[in-house]
C-alpha positions as CSV (number, residue, x, y, z in Angstrom):
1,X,-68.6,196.0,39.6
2,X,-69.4,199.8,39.6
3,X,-66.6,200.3,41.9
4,X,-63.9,198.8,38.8
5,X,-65.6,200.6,36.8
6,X,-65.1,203.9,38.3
7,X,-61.6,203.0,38.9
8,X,-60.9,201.7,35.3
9,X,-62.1,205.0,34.1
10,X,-60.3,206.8,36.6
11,X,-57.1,205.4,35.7
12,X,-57.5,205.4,31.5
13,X,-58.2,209.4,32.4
14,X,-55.2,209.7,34.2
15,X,-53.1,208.1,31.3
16,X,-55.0,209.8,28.9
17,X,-53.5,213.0,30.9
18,X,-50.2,212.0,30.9
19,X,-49.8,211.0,27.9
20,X,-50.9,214.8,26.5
21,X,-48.8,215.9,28.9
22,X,-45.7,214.6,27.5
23,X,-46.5,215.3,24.5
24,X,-47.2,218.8,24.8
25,X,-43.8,218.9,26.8
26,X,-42.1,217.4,23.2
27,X,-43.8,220.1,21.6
28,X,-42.6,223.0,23.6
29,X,-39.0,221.0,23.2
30,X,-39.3,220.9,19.5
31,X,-40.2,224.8,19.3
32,X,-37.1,225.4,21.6
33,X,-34.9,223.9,19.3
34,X,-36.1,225.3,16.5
35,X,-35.7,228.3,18.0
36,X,-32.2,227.8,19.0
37,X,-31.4,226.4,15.4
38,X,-32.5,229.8,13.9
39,X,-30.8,231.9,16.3
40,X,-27.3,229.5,15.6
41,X,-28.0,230.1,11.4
42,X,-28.2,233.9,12.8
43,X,-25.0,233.8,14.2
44,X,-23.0,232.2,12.2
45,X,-24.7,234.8,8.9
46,X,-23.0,237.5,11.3
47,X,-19.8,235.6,11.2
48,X,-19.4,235.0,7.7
49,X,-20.7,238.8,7.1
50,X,-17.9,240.2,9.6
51,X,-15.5,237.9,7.9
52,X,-16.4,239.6,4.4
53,X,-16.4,243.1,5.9
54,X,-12.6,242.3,7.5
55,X,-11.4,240.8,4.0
56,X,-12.9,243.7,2.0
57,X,-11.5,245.9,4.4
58,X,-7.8,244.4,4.5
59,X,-7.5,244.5,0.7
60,X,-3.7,245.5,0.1
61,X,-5.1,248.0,-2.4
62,X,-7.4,249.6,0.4
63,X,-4.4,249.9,3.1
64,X,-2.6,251.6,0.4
65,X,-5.2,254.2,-0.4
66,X,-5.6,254.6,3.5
67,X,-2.1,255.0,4.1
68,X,-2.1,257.4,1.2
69,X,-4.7,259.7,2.8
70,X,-3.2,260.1,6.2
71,X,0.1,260.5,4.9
72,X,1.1,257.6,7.5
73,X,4.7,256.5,6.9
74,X,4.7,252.6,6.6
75,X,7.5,250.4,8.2
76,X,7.8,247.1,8.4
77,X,6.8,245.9,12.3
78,X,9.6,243.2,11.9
79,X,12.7,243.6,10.0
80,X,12.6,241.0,7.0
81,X,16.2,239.2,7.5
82,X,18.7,240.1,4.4
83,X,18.5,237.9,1.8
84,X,22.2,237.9,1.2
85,X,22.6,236.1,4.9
86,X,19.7,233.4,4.6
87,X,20.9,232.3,0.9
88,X,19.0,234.3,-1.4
89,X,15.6,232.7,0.1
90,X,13.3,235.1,2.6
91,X,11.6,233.4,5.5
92,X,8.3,234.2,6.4
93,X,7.1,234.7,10.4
């Protein structure tokens, strides 16, 4: 009788064990992927900030004043086709 005790107790303690020791394992899981859900909200803030600083920066208004100030002469990098050949209409590339 002592003996199933012993090893009823024995084995409850060892459930009891593993059972805390998955759920300390979720635990360090969930703080991982909280983690990696912050850093992911990080990144993509620099993203959307770098794609502000590229629009405000490619403002037609801003090349102009750049171009102005370095006296750079400005030509087209492909000829635009005459309009007078592709009837009266210009096509984009």
């Amino acid at each position: 009788m002592f003996a199933k005790v012993i090893t009823l107790t024995l084995l409850l303690t060892a459930l009891a064990g593993g059972v805390m020791l998955m759920r300390h394992h979720r635990l360090e899981l969930a703080n991982r992927s909280a983690e990696l859900h912050r850093e992911i909200t990080k990144g993509r803030q620099d993203v959307w900030n770098a794609q502000g600083d590229v629009a405000e920066l490619s403002r037609p208004d801003r090349i102009r004043h750049r171009l102005d100030e370095t006296d750079t002469p400005v030509a087209p990098a492909v000829p635009m086709p005459n309009a007078s050949t592709s009837g009266g209409t210009l096509v984009s590339q």
